[in-house]
PyMOL CGO cylinders between C-alpha atoms (Angstrom):
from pymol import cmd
from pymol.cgo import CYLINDER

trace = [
    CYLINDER, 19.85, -35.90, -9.37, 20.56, -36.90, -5.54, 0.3, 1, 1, 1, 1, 1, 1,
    CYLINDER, 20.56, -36.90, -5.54, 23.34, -39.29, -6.69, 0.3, 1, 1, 1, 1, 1, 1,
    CYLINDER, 23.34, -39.29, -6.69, 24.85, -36.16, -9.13, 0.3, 1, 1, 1, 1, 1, 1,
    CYLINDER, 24.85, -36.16, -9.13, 25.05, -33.97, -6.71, 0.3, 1, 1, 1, 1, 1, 1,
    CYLINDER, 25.05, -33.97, -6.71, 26.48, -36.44, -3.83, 0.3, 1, 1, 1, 1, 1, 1,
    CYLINDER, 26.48, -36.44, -3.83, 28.62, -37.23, -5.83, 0.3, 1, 1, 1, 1, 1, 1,
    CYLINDER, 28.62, -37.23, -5.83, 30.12, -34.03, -6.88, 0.3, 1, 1, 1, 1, 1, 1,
    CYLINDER, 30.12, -34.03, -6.88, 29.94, -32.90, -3.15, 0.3, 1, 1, 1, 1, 1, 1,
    CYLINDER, 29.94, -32.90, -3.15, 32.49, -36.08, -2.32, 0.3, 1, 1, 1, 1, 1, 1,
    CYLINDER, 32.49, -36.08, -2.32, 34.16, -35.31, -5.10, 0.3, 1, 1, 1, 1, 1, 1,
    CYLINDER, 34.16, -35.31, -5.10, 34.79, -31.71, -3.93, 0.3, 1, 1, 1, 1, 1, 1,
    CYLINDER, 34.79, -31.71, -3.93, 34.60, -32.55, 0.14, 0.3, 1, 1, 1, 1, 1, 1,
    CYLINDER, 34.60, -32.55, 0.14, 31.95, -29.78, 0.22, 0.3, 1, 1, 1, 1, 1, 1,
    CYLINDER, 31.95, -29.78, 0.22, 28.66, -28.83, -0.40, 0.3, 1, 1, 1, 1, 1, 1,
    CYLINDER, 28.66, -28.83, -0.40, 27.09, -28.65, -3.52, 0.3, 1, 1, 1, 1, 1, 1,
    CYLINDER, 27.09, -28.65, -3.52, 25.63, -25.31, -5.16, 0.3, 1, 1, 1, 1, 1, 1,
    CYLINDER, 25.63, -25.31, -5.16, 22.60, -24.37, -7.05, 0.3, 1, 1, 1, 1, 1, 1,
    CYLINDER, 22.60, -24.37, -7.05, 22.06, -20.68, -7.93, 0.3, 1, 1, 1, 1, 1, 1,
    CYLINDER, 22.06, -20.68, -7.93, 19.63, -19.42, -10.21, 0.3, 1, 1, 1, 1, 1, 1,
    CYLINDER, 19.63, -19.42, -10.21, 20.24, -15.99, -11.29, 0.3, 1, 1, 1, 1, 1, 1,
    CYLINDER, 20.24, -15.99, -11.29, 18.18, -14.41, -13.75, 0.3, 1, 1, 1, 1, 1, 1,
    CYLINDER, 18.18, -14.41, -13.75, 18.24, -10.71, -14.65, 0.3, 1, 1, 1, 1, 1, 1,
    CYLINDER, 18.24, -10.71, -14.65, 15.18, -8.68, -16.20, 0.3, 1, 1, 1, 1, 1, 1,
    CYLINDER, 15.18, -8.68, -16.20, 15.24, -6.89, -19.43, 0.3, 1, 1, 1, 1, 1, 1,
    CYLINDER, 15.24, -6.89, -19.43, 19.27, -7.29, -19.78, 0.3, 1, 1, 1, 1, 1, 1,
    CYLINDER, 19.27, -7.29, -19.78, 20.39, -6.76, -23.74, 0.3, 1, 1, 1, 1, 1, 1,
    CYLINDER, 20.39, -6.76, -23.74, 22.48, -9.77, -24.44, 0.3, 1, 1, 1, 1, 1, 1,
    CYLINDER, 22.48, -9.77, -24.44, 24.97, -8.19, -26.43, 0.3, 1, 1, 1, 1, 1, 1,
    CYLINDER, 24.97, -8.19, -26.43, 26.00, -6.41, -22.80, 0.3, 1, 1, 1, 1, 1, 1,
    CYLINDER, 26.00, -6.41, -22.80, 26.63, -9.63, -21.24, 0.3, 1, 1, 1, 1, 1, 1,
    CYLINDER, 26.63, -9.63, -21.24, 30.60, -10.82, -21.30, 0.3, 1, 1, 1, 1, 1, 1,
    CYLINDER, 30.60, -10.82, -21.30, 33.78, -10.68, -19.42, 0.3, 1, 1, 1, 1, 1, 1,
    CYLINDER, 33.78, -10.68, -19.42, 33.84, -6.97, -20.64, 0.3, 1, 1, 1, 1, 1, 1,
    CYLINDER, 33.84, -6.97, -20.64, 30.52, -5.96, -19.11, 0.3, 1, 1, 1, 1, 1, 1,
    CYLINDER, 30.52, -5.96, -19.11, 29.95, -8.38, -16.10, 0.3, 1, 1, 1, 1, 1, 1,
    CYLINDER, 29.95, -8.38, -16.10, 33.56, -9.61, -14.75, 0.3, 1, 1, 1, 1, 1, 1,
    CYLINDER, 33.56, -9.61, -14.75, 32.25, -11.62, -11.68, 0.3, 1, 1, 1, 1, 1, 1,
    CYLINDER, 32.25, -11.62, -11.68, 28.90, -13.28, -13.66, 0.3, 1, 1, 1, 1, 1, 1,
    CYLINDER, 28.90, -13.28, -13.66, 30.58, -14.46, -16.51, 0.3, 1, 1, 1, 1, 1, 1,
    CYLINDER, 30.58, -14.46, -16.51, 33.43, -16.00, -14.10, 0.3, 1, 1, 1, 1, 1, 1,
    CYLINDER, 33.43, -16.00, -14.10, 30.43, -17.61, -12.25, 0.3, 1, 1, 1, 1, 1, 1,
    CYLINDER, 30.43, -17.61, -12.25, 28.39, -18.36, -15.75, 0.3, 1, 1, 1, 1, 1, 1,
    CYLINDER, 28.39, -18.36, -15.75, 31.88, -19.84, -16.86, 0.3, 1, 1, 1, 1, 1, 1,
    CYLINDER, 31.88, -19.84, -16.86, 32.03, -22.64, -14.09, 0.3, 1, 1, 1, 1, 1, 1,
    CYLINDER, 32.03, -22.64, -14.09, 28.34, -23.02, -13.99, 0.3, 1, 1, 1, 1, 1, 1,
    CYLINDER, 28.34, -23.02, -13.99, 25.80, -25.07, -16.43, 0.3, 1, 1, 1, 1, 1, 1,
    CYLINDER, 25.80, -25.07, -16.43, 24.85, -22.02, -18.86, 0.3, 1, 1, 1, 1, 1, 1,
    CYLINDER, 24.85, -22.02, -18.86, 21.37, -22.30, -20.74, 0.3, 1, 1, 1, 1, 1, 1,
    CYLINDER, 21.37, -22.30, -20.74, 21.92, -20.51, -24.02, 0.3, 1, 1, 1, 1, 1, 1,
    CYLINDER, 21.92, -20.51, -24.02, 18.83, -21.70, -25.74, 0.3, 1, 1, 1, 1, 1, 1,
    CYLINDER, 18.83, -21.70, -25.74, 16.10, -20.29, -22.98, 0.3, 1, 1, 1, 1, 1, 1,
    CYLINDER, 16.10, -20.29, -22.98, 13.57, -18.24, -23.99, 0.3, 1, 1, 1, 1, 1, 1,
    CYLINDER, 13.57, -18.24, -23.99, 11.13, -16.04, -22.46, 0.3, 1, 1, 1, 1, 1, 1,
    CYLINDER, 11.13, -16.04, -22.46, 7.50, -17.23, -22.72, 0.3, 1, 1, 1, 1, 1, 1,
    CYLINDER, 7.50, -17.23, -22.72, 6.33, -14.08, -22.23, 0.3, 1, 1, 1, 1, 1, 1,
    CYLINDER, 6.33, -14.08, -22.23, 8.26, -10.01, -21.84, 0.3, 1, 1, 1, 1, 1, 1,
    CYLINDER, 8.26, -10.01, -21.84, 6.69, -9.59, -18.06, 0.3, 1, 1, 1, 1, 1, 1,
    CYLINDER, 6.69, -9.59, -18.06, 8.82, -10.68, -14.93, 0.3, 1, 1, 1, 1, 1, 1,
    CYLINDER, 8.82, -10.68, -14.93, 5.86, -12.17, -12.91, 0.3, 1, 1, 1, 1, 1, 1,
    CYLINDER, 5.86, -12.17, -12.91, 4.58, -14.73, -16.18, 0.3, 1, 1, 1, 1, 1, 1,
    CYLINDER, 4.58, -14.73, -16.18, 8.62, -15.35, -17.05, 0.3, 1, 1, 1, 1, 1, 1,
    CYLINDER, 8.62, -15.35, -17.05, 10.19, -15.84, -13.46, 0.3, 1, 1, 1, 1, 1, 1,
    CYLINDER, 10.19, -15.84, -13.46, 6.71, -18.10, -12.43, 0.3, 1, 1, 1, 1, 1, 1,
    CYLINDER, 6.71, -18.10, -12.43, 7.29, -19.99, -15.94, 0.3, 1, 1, 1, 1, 1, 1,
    CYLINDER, 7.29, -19.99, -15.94, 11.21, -20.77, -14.79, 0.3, 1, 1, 1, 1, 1, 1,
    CYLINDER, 11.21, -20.77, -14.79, 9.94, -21.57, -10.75, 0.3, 1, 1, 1, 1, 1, 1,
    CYLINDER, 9.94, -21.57, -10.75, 7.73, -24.31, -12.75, 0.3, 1, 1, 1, 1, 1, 1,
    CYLINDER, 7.73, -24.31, -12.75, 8.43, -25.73, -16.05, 0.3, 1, 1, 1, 1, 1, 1,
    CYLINDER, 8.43, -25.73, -16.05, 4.62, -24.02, -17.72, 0.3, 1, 1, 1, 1, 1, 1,
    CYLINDER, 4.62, -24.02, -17.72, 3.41, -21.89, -19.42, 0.3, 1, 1, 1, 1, 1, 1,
    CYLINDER, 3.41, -21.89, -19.42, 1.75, -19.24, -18.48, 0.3, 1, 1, 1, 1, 1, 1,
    CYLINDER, 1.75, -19.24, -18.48, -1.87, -19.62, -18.93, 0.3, 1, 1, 1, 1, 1, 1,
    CYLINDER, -1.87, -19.62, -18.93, -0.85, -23.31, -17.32, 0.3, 1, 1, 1, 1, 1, 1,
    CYLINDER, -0.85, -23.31, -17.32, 0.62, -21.93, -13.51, 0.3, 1, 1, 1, 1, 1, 1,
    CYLINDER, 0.62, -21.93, -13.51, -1.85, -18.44, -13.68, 0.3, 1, 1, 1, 1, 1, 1,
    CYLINDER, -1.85, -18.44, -13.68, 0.82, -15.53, -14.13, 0.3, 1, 1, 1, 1, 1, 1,
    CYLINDER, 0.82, -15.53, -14.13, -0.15, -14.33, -17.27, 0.3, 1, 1, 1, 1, 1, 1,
    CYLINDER, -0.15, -14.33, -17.27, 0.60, -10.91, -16.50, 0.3, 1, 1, 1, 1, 1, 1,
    CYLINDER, 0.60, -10.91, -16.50, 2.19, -9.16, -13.92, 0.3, 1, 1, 1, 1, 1, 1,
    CYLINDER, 2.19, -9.16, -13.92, 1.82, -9.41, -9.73, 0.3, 1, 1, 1, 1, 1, 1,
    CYLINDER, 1.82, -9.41, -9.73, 0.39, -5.66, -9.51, 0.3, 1, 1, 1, 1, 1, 1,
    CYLINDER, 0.39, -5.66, -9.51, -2.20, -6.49, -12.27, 0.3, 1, 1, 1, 1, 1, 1,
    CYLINDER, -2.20, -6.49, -12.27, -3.84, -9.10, -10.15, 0.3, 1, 1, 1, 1, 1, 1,
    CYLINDER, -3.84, -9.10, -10.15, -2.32, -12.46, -11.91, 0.3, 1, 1, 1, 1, 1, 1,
    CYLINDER, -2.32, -12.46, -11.91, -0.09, -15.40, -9.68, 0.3, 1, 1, 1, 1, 1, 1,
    CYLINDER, -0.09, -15.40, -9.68, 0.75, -18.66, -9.42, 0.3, 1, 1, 1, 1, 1, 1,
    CYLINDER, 0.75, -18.66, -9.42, -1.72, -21.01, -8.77, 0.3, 1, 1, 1, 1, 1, 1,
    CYLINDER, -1.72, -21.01, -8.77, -1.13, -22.93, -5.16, 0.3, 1, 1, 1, 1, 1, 1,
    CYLINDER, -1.13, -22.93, -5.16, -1.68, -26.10, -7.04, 0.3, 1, 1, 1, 1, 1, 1,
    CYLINDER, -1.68, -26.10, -7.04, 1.55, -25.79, -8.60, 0.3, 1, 1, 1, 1, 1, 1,
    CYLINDER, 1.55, -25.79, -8.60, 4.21, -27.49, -7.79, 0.3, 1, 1, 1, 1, 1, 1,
    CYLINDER, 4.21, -27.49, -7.79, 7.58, -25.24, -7.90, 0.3, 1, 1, 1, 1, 1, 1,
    CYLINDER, 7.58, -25.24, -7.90, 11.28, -24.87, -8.19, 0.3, 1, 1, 1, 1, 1, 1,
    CYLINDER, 11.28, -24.87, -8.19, 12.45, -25.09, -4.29, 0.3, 1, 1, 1, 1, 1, 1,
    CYLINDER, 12.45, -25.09, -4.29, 10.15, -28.19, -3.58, 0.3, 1, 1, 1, 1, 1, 1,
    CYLINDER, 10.15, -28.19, -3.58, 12.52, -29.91, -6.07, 0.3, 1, 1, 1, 1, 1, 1,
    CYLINDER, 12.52, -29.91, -6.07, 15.40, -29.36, -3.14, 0.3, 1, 1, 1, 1, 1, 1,
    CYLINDER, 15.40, -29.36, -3.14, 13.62, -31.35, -0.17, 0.3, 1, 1, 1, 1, 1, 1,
    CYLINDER, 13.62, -31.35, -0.17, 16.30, -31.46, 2.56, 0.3, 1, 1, 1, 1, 1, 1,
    CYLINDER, 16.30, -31.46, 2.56, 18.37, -28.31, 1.09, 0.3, 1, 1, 1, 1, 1, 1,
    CYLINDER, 18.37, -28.31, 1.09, 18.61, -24.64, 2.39, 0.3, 1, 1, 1, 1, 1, 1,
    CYLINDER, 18.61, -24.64, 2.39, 16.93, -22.66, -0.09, 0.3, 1, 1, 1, 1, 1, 1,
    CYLINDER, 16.93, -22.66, -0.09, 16.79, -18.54, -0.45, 0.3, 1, 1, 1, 1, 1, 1,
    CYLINDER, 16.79, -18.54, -0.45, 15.49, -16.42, -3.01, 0.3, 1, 1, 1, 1, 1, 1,
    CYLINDER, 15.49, -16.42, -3.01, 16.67, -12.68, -3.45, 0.3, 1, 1, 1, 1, 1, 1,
    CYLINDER, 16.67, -12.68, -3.45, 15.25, -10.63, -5.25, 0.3, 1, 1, 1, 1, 1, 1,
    CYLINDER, 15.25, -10.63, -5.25, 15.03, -6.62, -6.43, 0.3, 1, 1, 1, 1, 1, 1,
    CYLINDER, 15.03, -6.62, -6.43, 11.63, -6.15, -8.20, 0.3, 1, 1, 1, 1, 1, 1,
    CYLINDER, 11.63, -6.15, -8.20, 8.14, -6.39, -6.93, 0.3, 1, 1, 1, 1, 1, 1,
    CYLINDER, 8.14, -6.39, -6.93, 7.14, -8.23, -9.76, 0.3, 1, 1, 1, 1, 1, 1,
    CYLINDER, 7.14, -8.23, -9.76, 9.23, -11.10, -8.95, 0.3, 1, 1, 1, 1, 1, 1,
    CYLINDER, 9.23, -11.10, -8.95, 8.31, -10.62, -5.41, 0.3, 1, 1, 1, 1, 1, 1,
    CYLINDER, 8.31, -10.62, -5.41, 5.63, -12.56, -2.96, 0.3, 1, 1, 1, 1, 1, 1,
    CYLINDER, 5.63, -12.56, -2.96, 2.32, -11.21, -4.13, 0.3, 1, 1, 1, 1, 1, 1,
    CYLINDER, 2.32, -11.21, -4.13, 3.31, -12.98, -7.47, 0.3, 1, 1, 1, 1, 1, 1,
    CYLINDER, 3.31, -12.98, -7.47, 3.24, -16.33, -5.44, 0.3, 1, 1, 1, 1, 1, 1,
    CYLINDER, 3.24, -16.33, -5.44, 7.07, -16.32, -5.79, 0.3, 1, 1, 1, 1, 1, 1,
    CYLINDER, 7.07, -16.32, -5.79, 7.97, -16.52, -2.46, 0.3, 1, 1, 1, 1, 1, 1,
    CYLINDER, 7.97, -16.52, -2.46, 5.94, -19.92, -1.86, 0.3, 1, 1, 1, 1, 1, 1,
    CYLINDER, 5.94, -19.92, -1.86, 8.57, -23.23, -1.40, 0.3, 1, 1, 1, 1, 1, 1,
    CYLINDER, 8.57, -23.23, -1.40, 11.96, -20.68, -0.04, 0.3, 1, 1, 1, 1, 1, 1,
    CYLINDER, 11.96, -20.68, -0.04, 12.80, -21.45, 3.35, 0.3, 1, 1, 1, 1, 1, 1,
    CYLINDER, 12.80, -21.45, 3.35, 14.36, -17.58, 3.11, 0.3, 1, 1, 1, 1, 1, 1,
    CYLINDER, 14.36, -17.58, 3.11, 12.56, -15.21, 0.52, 0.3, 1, 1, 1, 1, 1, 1,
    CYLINDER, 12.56, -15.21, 0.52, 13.67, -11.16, 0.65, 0.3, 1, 1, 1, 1, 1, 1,
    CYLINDER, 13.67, -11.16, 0.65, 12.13, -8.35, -1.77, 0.3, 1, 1, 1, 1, 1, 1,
    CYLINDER, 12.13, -8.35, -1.77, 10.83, -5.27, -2.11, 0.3, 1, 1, 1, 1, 1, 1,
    CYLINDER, 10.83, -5.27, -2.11, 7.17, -4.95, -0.93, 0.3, 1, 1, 1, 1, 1, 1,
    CYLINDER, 7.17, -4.95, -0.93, 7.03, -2.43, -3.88, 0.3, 1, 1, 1, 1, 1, 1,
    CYLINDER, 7.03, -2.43, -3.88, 8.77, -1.44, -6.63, 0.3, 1, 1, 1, 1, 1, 1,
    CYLINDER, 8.77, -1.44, -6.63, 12.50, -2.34, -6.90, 0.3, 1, 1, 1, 1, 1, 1,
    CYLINDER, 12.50, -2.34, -6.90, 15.70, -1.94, -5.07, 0.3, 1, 1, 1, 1, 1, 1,
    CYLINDER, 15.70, -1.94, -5.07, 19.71, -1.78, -6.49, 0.3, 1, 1, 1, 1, 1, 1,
    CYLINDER, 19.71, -1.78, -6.49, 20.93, -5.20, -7.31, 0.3, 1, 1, 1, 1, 1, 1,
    CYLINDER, 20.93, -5.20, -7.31, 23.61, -4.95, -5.00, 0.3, 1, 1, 1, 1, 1, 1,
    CYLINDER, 23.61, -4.95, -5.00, 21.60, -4.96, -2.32, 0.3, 1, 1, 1, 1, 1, 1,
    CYLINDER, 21.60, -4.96, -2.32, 19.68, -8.50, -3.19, 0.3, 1, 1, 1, 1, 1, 1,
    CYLINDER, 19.68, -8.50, -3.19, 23.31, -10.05, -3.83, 0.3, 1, 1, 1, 1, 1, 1,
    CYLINDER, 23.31, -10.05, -3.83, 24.59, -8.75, -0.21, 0.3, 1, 1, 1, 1, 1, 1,
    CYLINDER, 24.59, -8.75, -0.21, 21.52, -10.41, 1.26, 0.3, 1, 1, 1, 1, 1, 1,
    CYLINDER, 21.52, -10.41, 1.26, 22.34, -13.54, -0.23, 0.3, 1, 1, 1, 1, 1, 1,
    CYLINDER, 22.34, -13.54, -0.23, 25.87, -13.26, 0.32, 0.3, 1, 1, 1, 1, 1, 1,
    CYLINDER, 25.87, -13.26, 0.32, 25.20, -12.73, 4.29, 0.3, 1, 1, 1, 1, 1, 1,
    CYLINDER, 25.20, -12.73, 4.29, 22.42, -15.77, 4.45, 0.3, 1, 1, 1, 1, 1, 1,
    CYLINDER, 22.42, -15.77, 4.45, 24.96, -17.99, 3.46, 0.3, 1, 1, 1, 1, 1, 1,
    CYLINDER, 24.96, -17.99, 3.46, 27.22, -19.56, 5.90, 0.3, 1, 1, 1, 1, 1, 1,
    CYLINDER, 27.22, -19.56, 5.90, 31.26, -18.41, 5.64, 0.3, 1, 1, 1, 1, 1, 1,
    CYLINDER, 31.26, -18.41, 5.64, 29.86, -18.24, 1.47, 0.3, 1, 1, 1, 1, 1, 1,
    CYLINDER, 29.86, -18.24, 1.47, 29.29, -21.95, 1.38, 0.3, 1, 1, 1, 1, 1, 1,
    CYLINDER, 29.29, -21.95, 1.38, 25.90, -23.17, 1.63, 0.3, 1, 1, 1, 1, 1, 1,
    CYLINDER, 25.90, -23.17, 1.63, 24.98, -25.52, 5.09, 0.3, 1, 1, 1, 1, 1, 1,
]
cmd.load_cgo(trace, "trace")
């Protein structure tokens, strides 16, 4: 993956990107250039995952099961953050896999937040303590933590 990606920055004299953006309980018949301009544009240039599935309808079991390739009863979520469940601190997960990187998670649900263990490996983590806040407001956080919009 180091070799991809150095390659690809050379290629493109800059930095490469890696954004993960997942959105809870979105219908995906409302997902298209109709809907969602600016994500599609993005999804269009990015490596799209058609195929996922959801291991489980709760944000803390489903966003734990993308931060580390298991299943549920495997990394501990098996429910959500405010019903007692997390990740186990044995696990290993998704920003460990960018040693050496800038990492940042934004998010705009408590479920997906840091009593959930999702917060554990981001060098920058920002949520809601409690329930959720607007979307917008995650994405302007992320926009303003990264450097002129181009990761350092």
């Amino acid at each position: 993956m180091d070799m991809a990606a150095s390659d690809i920055a050379d290629e493109k004299n800059k930095s490469p990107v890696v954004a993960l953006v997942t959105i809870d309980t979105w219908r995906l018949d409302h997902f298209g250039p109709e809907y969602t301009p600016n994500l599609w544009a993005l999804a269009m240039e990015g490596e799209r995952f058609t195929r996922a599935r959801s291991p489980m309808g709760l944000t803390t079991p489903a966003h734990a099961t993308m931060m580390t390739g298991k299943a549920p009863w495997e990394h501990g979520a098996e429910a959500n953050n405010h019903h007692g469940y997390a990740l186990r601190s044995d696990i290993t997960v998704l920003p460990d896999m960018f040693e050496g990187w800038s990492t940042g998670a934004f998010v705009s649900v408590y479920p997906a937040g840091p009593e959930g263990g999702m917060q554990r490996g981001w060098d920058v983590f920002d949520g809601p303590q409690e329930g959720e806040r607007e979307g917008g407001i995650a994405v302007q956080k992320a926009l303003d933590w990264l450097p002129d919009d181009e990761p350092a």
